[in-house]
C-alpha positions in Angstrom: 9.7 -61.5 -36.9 12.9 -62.4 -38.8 15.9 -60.1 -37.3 18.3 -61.4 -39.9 20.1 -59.0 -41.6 20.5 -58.9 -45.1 24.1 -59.9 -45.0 24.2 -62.5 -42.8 21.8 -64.4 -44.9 23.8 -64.1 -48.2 26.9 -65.1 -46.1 25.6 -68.3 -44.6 24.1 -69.0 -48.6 27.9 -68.4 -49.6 29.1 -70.9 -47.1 26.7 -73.4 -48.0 27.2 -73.1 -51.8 31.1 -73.3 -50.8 31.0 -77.0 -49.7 32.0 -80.1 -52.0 28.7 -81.8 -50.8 26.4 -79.0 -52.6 28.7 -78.4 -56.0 29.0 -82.4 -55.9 25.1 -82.8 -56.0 24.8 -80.0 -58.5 27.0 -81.6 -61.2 25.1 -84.9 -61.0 22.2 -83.1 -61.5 23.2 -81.5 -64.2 24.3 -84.8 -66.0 21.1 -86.1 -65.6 18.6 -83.3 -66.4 21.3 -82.8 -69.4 19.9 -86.3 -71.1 16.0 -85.5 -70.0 15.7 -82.0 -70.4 15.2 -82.9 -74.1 12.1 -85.4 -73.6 11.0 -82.7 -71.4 10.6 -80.5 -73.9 9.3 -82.7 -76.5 6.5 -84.5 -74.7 5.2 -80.5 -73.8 4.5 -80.1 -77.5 1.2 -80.2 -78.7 2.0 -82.7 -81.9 3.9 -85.4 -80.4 2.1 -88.5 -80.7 2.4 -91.6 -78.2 4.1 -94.0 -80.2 7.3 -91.5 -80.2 7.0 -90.6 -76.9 7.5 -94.3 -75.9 10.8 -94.1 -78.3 12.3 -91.3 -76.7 11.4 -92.3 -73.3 13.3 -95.7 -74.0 16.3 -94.1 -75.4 16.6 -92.0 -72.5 16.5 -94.6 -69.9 18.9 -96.5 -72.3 21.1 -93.6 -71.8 20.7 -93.5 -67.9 21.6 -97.1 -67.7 25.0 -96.7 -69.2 25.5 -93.7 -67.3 25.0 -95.5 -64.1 27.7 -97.7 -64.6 30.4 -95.3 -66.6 29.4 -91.8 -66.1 30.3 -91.2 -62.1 34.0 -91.2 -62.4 33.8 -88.3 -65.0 31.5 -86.0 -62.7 33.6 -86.9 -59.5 36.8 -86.0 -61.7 35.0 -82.5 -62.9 33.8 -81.7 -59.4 37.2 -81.7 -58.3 38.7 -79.4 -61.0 35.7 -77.2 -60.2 36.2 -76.8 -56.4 40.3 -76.8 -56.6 40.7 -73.3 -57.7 38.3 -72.9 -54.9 40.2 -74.1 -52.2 37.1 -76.6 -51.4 37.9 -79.9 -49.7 36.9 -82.9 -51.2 35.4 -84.5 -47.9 32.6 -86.5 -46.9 30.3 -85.3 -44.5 30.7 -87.0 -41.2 28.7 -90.1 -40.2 27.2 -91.4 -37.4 27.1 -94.7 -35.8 23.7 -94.9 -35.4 22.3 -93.7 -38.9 18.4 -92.5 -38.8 18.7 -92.1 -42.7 18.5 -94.9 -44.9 20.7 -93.3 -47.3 23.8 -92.8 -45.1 26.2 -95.6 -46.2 29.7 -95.8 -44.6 32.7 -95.6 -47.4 36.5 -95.7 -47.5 36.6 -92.2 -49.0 34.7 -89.6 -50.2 34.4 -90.6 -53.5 32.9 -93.8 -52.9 31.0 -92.3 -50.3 29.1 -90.0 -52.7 28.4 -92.6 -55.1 26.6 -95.0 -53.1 24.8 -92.5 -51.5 24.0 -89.9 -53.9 25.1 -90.7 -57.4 23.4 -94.2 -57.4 20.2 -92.9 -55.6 19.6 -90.6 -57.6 19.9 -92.4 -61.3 17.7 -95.2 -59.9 15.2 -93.0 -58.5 14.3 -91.0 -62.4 15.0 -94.5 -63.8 12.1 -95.3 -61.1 10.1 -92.7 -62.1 10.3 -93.0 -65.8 9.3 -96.2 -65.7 6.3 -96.3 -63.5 4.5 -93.3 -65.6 5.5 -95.3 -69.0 5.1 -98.4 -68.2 5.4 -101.0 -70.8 2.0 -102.8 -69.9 1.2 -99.9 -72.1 3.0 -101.1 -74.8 0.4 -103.2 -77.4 -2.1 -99.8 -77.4 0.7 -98.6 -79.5 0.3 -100.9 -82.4 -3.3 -98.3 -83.2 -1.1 -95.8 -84.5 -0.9 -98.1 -87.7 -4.0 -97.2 -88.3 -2.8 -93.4 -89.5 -2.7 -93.9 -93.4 1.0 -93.2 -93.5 1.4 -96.1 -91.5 -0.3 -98.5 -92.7 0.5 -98.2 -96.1 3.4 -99.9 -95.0 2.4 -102.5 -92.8 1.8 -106.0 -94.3 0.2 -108.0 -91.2 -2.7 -106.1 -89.6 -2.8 -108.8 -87.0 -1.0 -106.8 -84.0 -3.6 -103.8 -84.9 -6.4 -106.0 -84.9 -5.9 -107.9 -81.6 -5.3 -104.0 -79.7 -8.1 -102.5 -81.3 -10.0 -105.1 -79.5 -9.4 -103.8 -76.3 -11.8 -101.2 -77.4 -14.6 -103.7 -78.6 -17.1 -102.8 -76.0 -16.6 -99.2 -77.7 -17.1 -100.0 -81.1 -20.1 -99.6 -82.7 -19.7 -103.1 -85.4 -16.7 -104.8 -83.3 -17.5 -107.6 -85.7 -16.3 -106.1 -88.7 -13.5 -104.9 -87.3 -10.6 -107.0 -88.7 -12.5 -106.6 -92.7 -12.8 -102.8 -92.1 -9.0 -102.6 -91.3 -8.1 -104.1 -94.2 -10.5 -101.7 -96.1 -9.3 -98.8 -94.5 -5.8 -99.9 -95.5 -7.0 -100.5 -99.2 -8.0 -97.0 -99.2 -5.2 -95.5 -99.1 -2.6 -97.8 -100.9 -2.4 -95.9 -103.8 -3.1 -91.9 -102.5 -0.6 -89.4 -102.7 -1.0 -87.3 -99.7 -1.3 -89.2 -96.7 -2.5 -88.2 -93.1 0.5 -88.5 -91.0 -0.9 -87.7 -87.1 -4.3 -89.0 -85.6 -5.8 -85.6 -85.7 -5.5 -85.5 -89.8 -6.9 -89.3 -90.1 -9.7 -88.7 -87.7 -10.5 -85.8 -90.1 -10.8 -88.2 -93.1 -13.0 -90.5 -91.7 -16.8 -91.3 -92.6 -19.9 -93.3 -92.4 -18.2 -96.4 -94.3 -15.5 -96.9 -91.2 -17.5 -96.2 -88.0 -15.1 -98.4 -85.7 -11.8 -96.6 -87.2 -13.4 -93.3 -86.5 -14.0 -94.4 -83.0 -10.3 -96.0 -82.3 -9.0 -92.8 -84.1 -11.1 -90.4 -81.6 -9.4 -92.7 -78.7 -6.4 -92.1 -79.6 -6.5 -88.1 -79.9 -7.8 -88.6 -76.6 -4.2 -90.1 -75.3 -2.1 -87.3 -74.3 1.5 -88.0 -73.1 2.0 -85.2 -70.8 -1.0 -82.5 -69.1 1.4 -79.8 -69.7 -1.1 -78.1 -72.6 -4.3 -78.5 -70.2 -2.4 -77.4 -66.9 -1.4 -74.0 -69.6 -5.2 -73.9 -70.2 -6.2 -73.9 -66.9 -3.8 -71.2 -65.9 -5.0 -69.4 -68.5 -8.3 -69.8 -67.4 -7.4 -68.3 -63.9 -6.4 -65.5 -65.0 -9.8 -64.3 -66.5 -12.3 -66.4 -64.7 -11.8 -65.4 -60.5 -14.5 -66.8 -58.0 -15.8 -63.1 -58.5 -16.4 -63.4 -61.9 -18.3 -66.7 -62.2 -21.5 -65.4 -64.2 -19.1 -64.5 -67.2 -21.0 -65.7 -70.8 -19.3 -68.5 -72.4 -19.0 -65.8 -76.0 -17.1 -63.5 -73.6 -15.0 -65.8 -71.9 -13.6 -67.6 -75.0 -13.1 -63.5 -76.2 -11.3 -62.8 -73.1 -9.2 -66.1 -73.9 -8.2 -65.1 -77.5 -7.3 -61.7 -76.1 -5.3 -62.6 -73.3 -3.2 -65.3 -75.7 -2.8 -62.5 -77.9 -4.7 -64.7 -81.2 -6.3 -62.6 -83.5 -10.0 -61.3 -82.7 -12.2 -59.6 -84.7 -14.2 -56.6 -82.8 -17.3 -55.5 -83.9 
């Protein structure tokens, strides 16, 4: 059983929250998360395609690049106006000789100290991270999105379409006629008015005459950039469907759902 008092617990959080190696940590972080909390918020929305995810995900680590090498010496300044009304010392924790921790770097000072062992670290490690889940081996499936009418309408060589809708051949129904049902496709549309302008909307206006299109066009609904939207669902899901409740009709359960979301349902 935890004897702790009340008190003595918010104390020793006040002392901890009262050192220069937790307010320095928590104004890097907020330099970062201040350029990706954006993305973050775009790629949960349910509209965003791929092809400007990739965009956004490039600027960003644009962004983090330059920050590496100019951004540090404004947050250590800011720390320190933060923590001198304070009466915080700007110190570095103490060191050992013999370090356990990969990340415990010996420095002349403080500031240096935090930088090579915190600042840096950290940048490289959502650099890291960022990379690895949008990797750019990913990069030619993004030359499909041409085949949304609003997009191709303005491309004049279908050959970068072509050659990555043929990573889908074994998928296609006529793989064959691929490259002459592009072009057809593109034809199409040339001189329309209103023009589809997601996947979801061109998918819609497909038919028998472009079977392979309607197939690429159902692949790439299927892309998401982020599982935010189906880890919501799920949740959702949770909440009416228990281990108790497992027989529930499917007419009832989706019911349950619209009620629960709060969409409108008509009772009979």
């Amino acid at each position: 059983m935890d004897r702790t008092s009340p008190s003595s617990k918010n104390a020793s959080l006040l002392t901890s929250i009262q050192q220069f190696d937790f307010v320095l940590p928590w104004t890097v972080t907020v330099a970062v998360f201040e350029i990706t909390v954006s993305l973050s918020q775009q790629l949960q929305a349910v509209a965003l395609n791929l092809n400007l995810c990739y965009e956004m995900v490039d600027s960003v680590i644009r962004k983090l690049e330059r920050y590496r090498g100019t951004k540090y010496e404004n947050i250590f300044q800011e720390t320190c106006r933060i923590v001198e009304p304070l009466d915080i010392p700007v110190q570095a924790p103490r060191t050992a000789k013999r370090s356990i921790h990969p990340l415990n770097i010996k420095a002349p000072d403080a500031k240096e100290y935090y930088r090579l062992n915190l600042f840096l670290p950290f940048i490289d490690f959502v650099l890291g991270q960022l990379r690895s889940r949008f990797s750019r081996e990913h990069f030619s499936i993004l030359d499909l999105f041409t085949l949304i009418p609003s997009a191709i309408v303005k491309t004049e060589n279908l050959t970068s379409v072509v050659a990555a809708a043929h990573v889908y051949s074994s998928d296609l129904p006529h793989p064959l006629s691929l490259s002459k049902e592009i072009s057809l496709w593109k034809e199409l549309w040339r001189d329309r008015e209103h023009l589809p302008q997601t996947t979801a909307e061109a998918h819609q206006e497909t038919n028998e005459f472009f079977p392979n299109i309607k197939i690429l066009l159902q692949i790439l609904r299927t892309l998401p950039v982020s599982t935010c939207s189906v880890e919501r669902s799920f949740s959702l899901l949770k909440l009416i469907k228990s281990y108790l409740r497992t027989t529930m009709a499917e007419d009832r359960l989706m019911n349950l759902q619209k009620v629960i979301r709060g969409d409108s349902l008509c009772v009979k």
